[in-house]
N, C-alpha and C positions, 0 to 999 in steps of 0.2 A: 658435333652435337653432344657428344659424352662427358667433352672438354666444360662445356656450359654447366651441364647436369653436376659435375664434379662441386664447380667453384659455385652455385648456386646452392649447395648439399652444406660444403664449410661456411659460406656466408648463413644460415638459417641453424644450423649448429652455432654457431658463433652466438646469434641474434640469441638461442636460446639458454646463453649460458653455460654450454656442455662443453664439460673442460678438455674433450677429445679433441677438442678445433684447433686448443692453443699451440700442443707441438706443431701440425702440418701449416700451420700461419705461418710461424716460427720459418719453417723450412722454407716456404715458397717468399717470403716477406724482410727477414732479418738482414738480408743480405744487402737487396737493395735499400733497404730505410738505413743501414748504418752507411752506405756510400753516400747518400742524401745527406746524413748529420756530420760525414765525417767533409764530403765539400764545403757545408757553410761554417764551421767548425775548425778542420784543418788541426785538430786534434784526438789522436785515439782515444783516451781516455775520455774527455766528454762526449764523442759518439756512440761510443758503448753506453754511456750512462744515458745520453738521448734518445737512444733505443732501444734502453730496458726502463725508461718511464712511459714511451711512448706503447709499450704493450702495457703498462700498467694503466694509464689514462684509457688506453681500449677497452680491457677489460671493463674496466667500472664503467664503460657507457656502453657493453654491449647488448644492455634491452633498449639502449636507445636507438639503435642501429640499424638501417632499414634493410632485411636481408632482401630484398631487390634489386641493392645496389651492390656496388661493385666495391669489395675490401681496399682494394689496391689506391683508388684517389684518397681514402678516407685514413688510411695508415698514412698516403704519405705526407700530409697538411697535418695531422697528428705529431709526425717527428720533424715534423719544420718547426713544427708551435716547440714541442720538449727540444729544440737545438736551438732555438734564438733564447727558450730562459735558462738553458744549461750557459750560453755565452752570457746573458746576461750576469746570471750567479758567480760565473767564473770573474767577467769584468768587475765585477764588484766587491770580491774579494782580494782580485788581485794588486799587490802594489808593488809589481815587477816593472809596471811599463813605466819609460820615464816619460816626462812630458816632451822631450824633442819626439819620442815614437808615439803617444799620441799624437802631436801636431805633424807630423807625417804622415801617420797611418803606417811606420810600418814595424810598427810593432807584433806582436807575437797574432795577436786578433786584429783583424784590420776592420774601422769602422761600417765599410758596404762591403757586403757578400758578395759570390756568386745569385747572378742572376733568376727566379723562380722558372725561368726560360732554362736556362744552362744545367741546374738542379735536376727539372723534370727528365732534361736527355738524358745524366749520368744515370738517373735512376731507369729508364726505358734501355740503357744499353746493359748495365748490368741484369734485368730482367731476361735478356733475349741471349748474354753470356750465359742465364743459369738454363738456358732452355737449350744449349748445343749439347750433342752427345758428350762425354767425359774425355775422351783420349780429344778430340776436335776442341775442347775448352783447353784439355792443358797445354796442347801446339799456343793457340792463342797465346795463355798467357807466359809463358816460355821465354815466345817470340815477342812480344809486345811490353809484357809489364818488367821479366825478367833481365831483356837485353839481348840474348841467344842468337846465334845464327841457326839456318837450319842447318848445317855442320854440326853444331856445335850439339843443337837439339837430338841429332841420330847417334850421337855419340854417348848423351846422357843418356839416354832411354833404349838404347841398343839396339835400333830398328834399322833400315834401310832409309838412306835421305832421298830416295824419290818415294817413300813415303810418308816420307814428315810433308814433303812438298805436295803431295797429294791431301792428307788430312788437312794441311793447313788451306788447301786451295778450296777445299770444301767447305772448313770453315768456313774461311771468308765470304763465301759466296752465301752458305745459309743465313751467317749474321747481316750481311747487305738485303736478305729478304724479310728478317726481321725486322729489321728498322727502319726498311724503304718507309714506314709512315712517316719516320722524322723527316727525311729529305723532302718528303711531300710536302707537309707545312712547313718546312723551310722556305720554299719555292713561293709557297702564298704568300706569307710573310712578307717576302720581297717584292709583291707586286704592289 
């Protein structure tokens, strides 16, 4: 219940204006809307810029923004909109791609994105990575983004490896109850 009161408290700070809102957005929001711009994108540099327009196009509509609702759908159709005209501006200036990688597609920007389906999960999995304890996120990404063994992992961080094997087990299991909602509409999906 507190958890609601919380995000319902910066959503009507937002709505008002009060520029207290923008660091904690910032914190809870920046992370996943740059993985959203950096998937359709596939470039850091216009992610960064896709999601420092997309807090600037927020702000200026933040009287228009119903604090009822809920930040998170409305940041992230906000930095879809500022990453397809960051691709756009980028295509349009660029004249690196020849035209065999246009007529291919596999040039540096490929014509069709990631899916608004495929988008939404990476953004729902890194929301529920920034929601594991600290030592449970960096096992994760250690093991997964890094490459690590757990060997490899108790050796870097100087702990016992039936500990790395415990936090990481844990991990996995808090993030599986995270995101059991995507498997659930997965499953619909298929039917």
């Amino acid at each position: 219940m507190a958890r609601t009161f919380e995000t319902s408290s910066l959503e009507e700070r937002f709505s008002r204006g009060d520029e207290t809102a923008l660091p904690e957005m910032y914190r809870r929001y920046a992370g996943p809307m740059y993985a959203t711009a950096m998937n359709l994108l596939g470039n850091p540099e216009l992610a960064a810029e896709a999601v420092q327009q997309a807090f600037v196009q927020a702000w200026r509509a933040a009287s228009n923004f119903d604090p009822t609702r809920e930040l998170k759908p409305w940041l992230y159709a906000i930095t879809r909109r500022t990453s397809v005209d960051a691709y756009r501006r980028e295509r349009r200036t660029s004249t690196q791609v020849s035209l065999e990688e246009a007529w291919t597609g596999e040039g540096e920007y490929a014509t069709e994105g990631p899916s608004m389906e495929a988008t939404w999960r990476i953004w729902q999995v890194r929301e529920a990575l920034d929601q594991l304890p600290p030592d449970e996120r960096q096992m994760l990404h250690m093991a997964y983004f890094e490459g690590f063994t757990q060997s490899e992992i108790s050796k870097a961080l100087g702990i016992a490896l039936g500990t790395v094997k415990s936090r990481t087990a844990r991990a996995q299991r808090r993030l599986a109850d995270l995101l059991a909602h995507l498997q659930d509409s997965a499953g619909d999906s298929a039917q």
